[in-house]
C-alpha positions, 0 to 999 in steps of 0.5 A: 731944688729936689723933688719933694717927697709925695710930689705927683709928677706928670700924672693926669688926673683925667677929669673927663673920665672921671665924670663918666658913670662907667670909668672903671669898667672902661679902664679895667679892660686897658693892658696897662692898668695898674691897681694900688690894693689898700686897707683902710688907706694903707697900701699893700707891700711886698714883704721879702724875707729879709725885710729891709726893702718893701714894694707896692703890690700892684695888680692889674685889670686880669689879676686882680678878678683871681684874688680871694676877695668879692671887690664889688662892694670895695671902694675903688677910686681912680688915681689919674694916668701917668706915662706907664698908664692909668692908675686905680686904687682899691680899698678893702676894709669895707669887704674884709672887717678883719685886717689879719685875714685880709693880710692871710688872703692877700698875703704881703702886708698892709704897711703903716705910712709913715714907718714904710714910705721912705722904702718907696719911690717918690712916684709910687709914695705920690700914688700912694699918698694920693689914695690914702688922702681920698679913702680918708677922707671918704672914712670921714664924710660917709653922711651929708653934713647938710641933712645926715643921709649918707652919701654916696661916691661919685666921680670916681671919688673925687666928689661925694654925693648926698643920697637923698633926693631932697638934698643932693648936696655935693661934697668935696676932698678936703685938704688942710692948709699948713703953714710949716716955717724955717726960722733963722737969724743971720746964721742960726736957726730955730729948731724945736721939739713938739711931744709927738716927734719921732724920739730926740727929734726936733724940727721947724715950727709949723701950724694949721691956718686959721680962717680969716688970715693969710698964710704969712699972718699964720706964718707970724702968728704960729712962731709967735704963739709957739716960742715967743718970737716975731719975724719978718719977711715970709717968704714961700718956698715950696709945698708938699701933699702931706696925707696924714691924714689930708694937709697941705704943707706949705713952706716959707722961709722968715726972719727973726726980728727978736731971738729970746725964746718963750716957749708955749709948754702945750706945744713945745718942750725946748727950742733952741738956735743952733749955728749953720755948721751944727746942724749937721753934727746934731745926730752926733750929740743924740739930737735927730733931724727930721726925716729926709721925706718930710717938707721940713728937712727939705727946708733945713738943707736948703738953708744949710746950702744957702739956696733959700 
């Protein structure tokens, strides 16, 4: 089976370096640097006049000391080192408060993840979904849970670090565990339309797992609660890094063990069975598929090739 879509491959997360109060000095002085310019967790794209194709800005250690922009007090973190060297990541949004104006400086734009990700490379979407994941979440952990002093980035932004000196609680990347699950019986599978898809799309049946249970009970529970139906035999695929904002999707395959649909209307508004050989003829009638980045197309084609 493919590579999934935001998949790092053959990255080092370089733990040793990380650890060193000068990481970044020590890597701004290497040729081969690359820096990922950001905005609030989105990246800096190239935009060509056509419009059609996009790239990463990436800088290097020299070029990135003539932008129009004081980075000292930016948040920087370092994303690992790959075969074409180490990367970093920079965001901005703490130096510029307005997005157009650092959009006029930088030029470019600061591209929305999830319309202009396919655009990218599987290596570049990786990098990127990687350093989104991480300003996210230190957007959303800037004060100690603990005593409600801020903190202050360590490691190069792996860990977060209460400032206070009485506490000094240690904080770490949170990720999301979902379970997401392609349902079948014999040769049907479930698909369904949540209210916050894309236009005439429908899906496979995911979830968050709740504390206390595994990820097959969450499995069971999700399908249940969401169309009334039990299953049997989960069975894990494959997972894929999801950074909208931090979750983990993790894909199972199962059986139906009953097929009458009663669909929870908070979460779902149709799910429906459809043959193997429909499934592909589904655009032709105004039903899309999801998008071929997502972990649930993945899925999908995998069983329409009876691979899983």
């Amino acid at each position: 089976m493919d590579r999934l879509f935001y998949e790092s491959v053959d990255l080092d997360r370089d733990a040793v370096l990380r650890k060193s109060v000068n990481w970044r000095q020590s890597l701004l002085v290497e040729d081969s640097l690359r820096i990922l310019i950001c905005y609030d967790g989105d990246p800096l794209f190239a935009w060509p006049e056509d419009m059609d194709a996009h790239e990463l800005v990436v800088v290097g250690g020299l070029a990135i000391r003539h932008l129009d922009v004081d980075l000292e007090a930016a948040q920087w973190i370092y994303l690992g080192r790959d075969g074409n060297g180490p990367v970093m990541a920079v965001d901005i949004a703490s130096v510029i408060s307005d997005r157009e104006e650092a959009v006029r400086r930088l030029g470019g734009g600061f591209g929305d993840m999830r319309t202009r990700m396919a655009a990218l490379s599987s290596d570049e979407a990786a990098l990127a979904a990687q350093a989104r994941a991480l300003f996210n979440w230190h957007r959303g952990h800037q004060f100690c849970g603990a005593c409600g002093h801020a903190n202050r980035v360590a490691e190069a932004g792996y860990r977060l670090e209460c400032s206070n000196p009485d506490c000094g609680k240690s904080h770490f990347p949170r990720t999301d565990p979902a379970v997401i699950m392609l349902i079948h019986h014999e040769d049907h599978v479930l698909l369904a339309r949540s209210p916050q898809f894309l236009p005439n799309m429908v899906s496979v049946l995911a979830g968050f797992v709740e504390p206390g249970e595994t990820l097959e009970q969450a499995v069971a529970r999700e399908v249940y609660e969401e169309v009334g139906i039990r299953v049997k035999r989960p069975k894990y695929v494959a997972s894929q890094p999801w950074p909208f904002p931090g979750s983990l999707m993790l894909g199972f395959v199962a059986e139906a063990e009953t097929t009458d649909i009663t669909i929870d209307q908070d979460e779902i508004e149709f799910a429906m069975w459809v043959h193997r050989d429909e499934v592909p003829n589904l655009p032709e009638k105004g039903i899309n598929l999801p998008r071929p980045i997502s972990i649930a197309r993945y899925l999908l084609e995998n069983w329409q090739d009876r691979r899983i």
